[in-house]
PLY file of the C-alpha trace (Angstrom):
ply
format ascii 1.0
element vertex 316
property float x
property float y
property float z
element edge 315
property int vertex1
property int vertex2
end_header
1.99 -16.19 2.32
3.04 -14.13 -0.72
6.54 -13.44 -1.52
6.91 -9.87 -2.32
10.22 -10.51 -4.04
8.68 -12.85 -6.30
5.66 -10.57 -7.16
8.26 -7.60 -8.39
10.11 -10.37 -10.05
13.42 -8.64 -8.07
16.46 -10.35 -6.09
15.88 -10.12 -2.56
19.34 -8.43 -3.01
17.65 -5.88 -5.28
18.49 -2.36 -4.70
15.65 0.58 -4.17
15.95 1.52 -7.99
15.23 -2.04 -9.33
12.35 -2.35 -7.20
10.85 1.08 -8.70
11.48 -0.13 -12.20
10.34 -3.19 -11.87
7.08 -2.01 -10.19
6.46 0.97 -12.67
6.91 -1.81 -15.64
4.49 -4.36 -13.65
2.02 -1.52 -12.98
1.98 -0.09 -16.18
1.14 -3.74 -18.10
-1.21 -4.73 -14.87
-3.10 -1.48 -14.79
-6.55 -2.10 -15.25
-7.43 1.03 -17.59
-4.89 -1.34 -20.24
-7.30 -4.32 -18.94
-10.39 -3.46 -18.60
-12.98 -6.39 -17.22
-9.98 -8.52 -16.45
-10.53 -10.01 -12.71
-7.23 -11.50 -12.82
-4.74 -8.37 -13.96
-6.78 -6.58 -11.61
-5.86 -8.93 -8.62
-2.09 -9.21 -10.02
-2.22 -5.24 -10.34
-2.95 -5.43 -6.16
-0.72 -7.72 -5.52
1.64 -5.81 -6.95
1.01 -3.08 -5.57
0.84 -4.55 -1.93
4.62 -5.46 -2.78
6.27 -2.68 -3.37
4.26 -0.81 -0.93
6.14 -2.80 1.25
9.90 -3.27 -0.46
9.86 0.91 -1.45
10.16 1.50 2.15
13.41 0.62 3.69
11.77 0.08 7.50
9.03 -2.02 6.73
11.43 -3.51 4.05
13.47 -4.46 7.13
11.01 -5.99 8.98
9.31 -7.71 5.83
12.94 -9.73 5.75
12.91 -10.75 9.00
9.75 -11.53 9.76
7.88 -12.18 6.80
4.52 -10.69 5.57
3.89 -10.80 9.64
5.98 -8.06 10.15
4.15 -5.27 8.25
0.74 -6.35 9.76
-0.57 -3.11 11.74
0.43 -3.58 15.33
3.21 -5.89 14.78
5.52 -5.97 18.15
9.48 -6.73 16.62
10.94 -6.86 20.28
8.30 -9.18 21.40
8.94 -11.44 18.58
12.64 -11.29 18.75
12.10 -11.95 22.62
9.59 -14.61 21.77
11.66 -16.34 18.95
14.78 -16.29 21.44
13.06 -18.01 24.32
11.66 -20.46 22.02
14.94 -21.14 19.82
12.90 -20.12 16.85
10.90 -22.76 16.82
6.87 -23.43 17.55
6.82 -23.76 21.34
3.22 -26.47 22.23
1.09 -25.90 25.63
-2.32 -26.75 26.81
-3.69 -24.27 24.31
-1.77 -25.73 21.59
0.57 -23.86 18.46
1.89 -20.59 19.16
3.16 -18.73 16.36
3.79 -14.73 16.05
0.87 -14.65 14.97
0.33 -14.06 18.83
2.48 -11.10 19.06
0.31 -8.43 17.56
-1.18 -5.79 19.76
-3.97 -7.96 21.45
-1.97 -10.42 23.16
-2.53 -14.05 22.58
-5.67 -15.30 21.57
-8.28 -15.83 24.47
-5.66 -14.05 26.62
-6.22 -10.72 25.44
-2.86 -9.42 26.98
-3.59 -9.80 30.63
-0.58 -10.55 31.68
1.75 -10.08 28.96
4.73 -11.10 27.77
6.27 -12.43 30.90
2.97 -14.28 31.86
2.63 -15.98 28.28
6.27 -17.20 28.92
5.20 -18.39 32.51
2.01 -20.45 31.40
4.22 -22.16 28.39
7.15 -23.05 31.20
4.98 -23.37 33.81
7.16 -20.96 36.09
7.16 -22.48 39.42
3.24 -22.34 39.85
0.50 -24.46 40.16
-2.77 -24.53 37.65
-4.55 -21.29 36.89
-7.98 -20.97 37.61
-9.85 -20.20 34.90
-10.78 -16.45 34.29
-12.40 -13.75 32.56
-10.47 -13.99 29.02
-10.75 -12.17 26.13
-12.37 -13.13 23.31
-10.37 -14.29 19.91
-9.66 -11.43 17.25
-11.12 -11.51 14.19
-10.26 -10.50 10.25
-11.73 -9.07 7.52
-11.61 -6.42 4.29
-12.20 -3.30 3.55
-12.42 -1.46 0.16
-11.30 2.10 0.15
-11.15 4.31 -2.89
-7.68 5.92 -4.16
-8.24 8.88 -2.62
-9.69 8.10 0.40
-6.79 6.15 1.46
-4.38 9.11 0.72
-5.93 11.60 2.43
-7.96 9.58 5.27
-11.68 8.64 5.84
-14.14 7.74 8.16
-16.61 4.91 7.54
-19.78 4.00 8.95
-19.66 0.19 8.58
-22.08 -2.56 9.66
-20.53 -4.90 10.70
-23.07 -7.52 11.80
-26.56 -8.11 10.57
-29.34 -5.93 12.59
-26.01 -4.49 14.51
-25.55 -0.46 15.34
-23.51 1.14 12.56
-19.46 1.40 13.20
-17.24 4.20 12.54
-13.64 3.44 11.24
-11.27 5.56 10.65
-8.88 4.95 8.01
-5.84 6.87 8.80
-3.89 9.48 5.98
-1.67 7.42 4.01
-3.00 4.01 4.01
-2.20 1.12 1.72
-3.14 -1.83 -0.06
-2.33 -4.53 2.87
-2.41 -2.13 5.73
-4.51 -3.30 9.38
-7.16 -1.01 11.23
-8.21 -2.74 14.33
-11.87 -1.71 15.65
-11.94 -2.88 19.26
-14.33 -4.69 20.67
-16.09 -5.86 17.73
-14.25 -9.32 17.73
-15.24 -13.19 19.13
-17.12 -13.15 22.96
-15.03 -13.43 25.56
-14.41 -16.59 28.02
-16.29 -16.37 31.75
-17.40 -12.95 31.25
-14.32 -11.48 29.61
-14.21 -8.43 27.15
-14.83 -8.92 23.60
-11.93 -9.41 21.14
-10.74 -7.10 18.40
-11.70 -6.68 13.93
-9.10 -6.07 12.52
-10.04 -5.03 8.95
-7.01 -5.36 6.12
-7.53 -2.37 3.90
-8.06 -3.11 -0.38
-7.38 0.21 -2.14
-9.25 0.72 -5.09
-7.07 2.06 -8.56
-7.36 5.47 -10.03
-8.13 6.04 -13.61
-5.00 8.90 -13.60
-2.64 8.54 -10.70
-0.82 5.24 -9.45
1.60 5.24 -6.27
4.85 3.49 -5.35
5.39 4.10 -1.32
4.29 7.35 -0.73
5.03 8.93 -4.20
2.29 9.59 -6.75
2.60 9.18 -10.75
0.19 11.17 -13.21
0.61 11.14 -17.16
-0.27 14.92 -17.97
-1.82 15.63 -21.56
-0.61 18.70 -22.83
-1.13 19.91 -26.07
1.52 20.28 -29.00
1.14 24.46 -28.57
1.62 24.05 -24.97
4.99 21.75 -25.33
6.07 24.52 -27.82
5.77 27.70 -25.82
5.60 26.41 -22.46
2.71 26.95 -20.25
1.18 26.94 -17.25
-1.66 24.09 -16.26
-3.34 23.12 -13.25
-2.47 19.86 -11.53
-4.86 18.34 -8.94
-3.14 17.22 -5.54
-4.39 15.09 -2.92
-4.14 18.50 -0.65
-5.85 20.71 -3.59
-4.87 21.39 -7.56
-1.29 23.75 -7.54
-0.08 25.39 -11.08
2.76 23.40 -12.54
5.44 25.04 -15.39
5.41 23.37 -18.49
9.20 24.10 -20.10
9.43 25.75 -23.56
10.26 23.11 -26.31
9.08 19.97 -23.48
8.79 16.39 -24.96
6.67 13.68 -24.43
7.89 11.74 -21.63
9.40 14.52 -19.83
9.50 14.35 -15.77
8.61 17.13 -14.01
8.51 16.96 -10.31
6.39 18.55 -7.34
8.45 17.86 -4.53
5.90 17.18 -0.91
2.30 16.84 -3.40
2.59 12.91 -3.04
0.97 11.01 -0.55
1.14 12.28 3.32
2.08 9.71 6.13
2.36 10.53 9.94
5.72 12.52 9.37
6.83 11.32 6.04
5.77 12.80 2.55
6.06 11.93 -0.80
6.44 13.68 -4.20
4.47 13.97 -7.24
5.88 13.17 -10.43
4.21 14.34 -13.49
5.13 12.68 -16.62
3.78 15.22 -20.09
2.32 13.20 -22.93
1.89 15.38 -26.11
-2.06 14.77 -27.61
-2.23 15.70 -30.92
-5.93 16.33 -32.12
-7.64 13.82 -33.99
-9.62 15.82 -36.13
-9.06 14.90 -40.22
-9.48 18.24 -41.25
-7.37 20.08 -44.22
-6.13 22.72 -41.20
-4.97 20.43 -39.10
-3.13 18.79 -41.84
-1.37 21.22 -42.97
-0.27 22.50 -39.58
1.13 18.78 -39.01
2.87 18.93 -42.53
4.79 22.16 -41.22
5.76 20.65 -37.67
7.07 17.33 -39.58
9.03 20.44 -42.23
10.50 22.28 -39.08
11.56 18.44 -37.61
15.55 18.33 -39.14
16.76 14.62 -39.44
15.47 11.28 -38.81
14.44 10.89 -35.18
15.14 7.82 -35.02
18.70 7.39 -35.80
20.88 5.81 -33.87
18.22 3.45 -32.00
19.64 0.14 -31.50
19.08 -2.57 -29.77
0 1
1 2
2 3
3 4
4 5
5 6
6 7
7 8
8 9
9 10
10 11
11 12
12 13
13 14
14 15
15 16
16 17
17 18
18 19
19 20
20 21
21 22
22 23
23 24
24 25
25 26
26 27
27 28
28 29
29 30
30 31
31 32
32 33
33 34
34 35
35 36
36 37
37 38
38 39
39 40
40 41
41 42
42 43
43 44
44 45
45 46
46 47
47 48
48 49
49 50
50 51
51 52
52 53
53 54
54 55
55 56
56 57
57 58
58 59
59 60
60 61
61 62
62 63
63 64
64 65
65 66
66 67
67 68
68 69
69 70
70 71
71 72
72 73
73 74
74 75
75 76
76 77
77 78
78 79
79 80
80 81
81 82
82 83
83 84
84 85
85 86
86 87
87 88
88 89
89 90
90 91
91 92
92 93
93 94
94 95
95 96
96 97
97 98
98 99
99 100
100 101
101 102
102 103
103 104
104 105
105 106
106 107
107 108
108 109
109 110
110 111
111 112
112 113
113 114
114 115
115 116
116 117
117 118
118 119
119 120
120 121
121 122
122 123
123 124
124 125
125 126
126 127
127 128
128 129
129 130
130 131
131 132
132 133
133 134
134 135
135 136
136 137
137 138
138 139
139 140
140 141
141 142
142 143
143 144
144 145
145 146
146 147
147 148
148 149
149 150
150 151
151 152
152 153
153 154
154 155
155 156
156 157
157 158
158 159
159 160
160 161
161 162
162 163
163 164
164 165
165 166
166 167
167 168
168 169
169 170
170 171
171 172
172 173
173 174
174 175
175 176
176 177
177 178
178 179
179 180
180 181
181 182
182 183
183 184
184 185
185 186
186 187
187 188
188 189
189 190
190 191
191 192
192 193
193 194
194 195
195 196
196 197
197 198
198 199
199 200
200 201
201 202
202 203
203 204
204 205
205 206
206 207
207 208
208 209
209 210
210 211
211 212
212 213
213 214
214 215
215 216
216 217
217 218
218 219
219 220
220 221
221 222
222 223
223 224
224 225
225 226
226 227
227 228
228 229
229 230
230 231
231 232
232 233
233 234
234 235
235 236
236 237
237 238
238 239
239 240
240 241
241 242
242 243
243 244
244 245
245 246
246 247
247 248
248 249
249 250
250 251
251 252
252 253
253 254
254 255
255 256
256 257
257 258
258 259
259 260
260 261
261 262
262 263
263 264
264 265
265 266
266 267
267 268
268 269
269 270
270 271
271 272
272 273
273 274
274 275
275 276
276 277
277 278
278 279
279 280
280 281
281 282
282 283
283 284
284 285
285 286
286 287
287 288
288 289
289 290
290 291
291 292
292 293
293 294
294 295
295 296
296 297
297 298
298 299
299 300
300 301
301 302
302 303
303 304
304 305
305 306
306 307
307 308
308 309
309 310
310 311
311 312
312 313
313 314
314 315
């Protein structure tokens, strides 16, 4: 399994600001507008973002520390596994049906078991418990993985997709839920392995791949757009149109802004059960890149109104 610590390059002592910076300088080099073509930036760029999609959010943070990558997988039960991991010392506990890891302690149950019984019962068939052989039963089948690519903005704001899922099979609808990230679980039940002596079939659960956007990038449920505005436009002030994942909303460009300049648009990030994020719009000055005489001179008078060197005082 990945270590997410290792993919930020961060301390797994690292505090929520050196997480951020080190993602926005990883995603920035990694973006795949700066590497176009590049199969390998572009997989580093996911993996990347997977990470801090994880570490930018102190509960799944939490769990990612305990548990591992296994404890950010949708439908990861903690209090089973702590349960679990107590009853077994923390170790890998061998029946009948062989390794049991907590890999078993997603929604679902154990494999073949399909929750049945539950907790209690998995603990009785590993122990034994006082009874005699099962029978065997109707069982559940086995759950079974896969992918899913979703665009940028399909995973923000939610989607439903018809897949197929097996060859000559009816089409299935999935719905990808508001807010969902690179690494994130949908389970589609019933479209899993047969089932055992007549038993249901098991679960798909499909890991979700988020596609990059040209403009935006995210970090948890914050957004990130670098906003051309024009030289006038920095001078004056103005007022532009921004787009939103919930429609476009008119942001206030300051008199006199400079390139590089924050502005923020507090709840216009990305929207998740009862969490929301912000919108942080970064202004980058384009200057026109005509070669005319007129546009010349008018950059001969802005470097004449400039007093001093701009640069003084930069060290290293």
């Amino acid at each position: 399994m990945a270590d997410f610590y290792k993919e930020l390059g961060v301390e797994r002592s690292a505090s929520a600001d050196e997480i951020k910076k080190a993602y926005r300088k990883l995603a920035g080099e990694l973006h795949p507008d700066k590497n176009p073509g590049n199969k390998k930036s572009e997989a580093r760029f996911k993996a990347v973002n997977r990470a801090n999609q994880v570490l930018s959010d102190p509960q799944k943070r939490k769990l990612y520390d305990e548990f591992g990558e296994d404890g950010v997988r949708e439908g990861f039960d903690a209090s089973a596994a702590r349960a679990y991991r107590a009853a077994t010392r923390g170790g890998r506990v061998r029946g009948p049906g062989g390794g049991v890891s907590l890999e078993d302690l997603f929604s679902g149950g154990m494999p073949g078991g399909g929750g049945a019984g539950g907790f209690g019962d998995m603990l009785g068939d590993l122990f034994g418990g006082g009874r005699g052989p099962r029978r065997s039963g109707p069982a559940k089948g086995s759950d079974l993985t896969s992918e899913v690519n979703v665009d940028f903005a399909s995973a923000i704001r939610g989607a439903e997709l018809r897949l197929q899922l097996q060859e000559g099979g009816e089409p299935v609808t999935v719905r990808i839920p508001p807010g969902a990230g690179e690494g994130d679980r949908v389970r589609v039940q019933g479209h899993g392995a047969p089932g055992a002596h007549g038993g249901p079939q098991g679960d798909l659960l499909l890991t979700i791949r988020v596609g990059a956007h040209p403009h935006y990038e995210r970090a948890g449920l914050d957004l990130y757009l670098d906003l051309p505005i024009t030289a006038g436009e920095a001078y004056r002030g103005a007022k532009v149109r921004v787009p939103t994942p919930e429609g476009a909303v008119t942001l206030t460009v300051p008199k006199h802004a400079q390139s590089g300049q924050v502005a923020r648009l507090k709840g216009k990030g990305v929207k998740r059960q009862n969490q929301q994020g912000d919108l942080y719009v970064r202004f980058a000055i384009k200057l026109p890149e005509d070669e005319s005489s007129a546009v010349a001179k008018a950059i001969e008078a802005l470097d004449a109104a400039t007093d001093g060197d701009l640069r003084e005082g930069i060290a290293f």
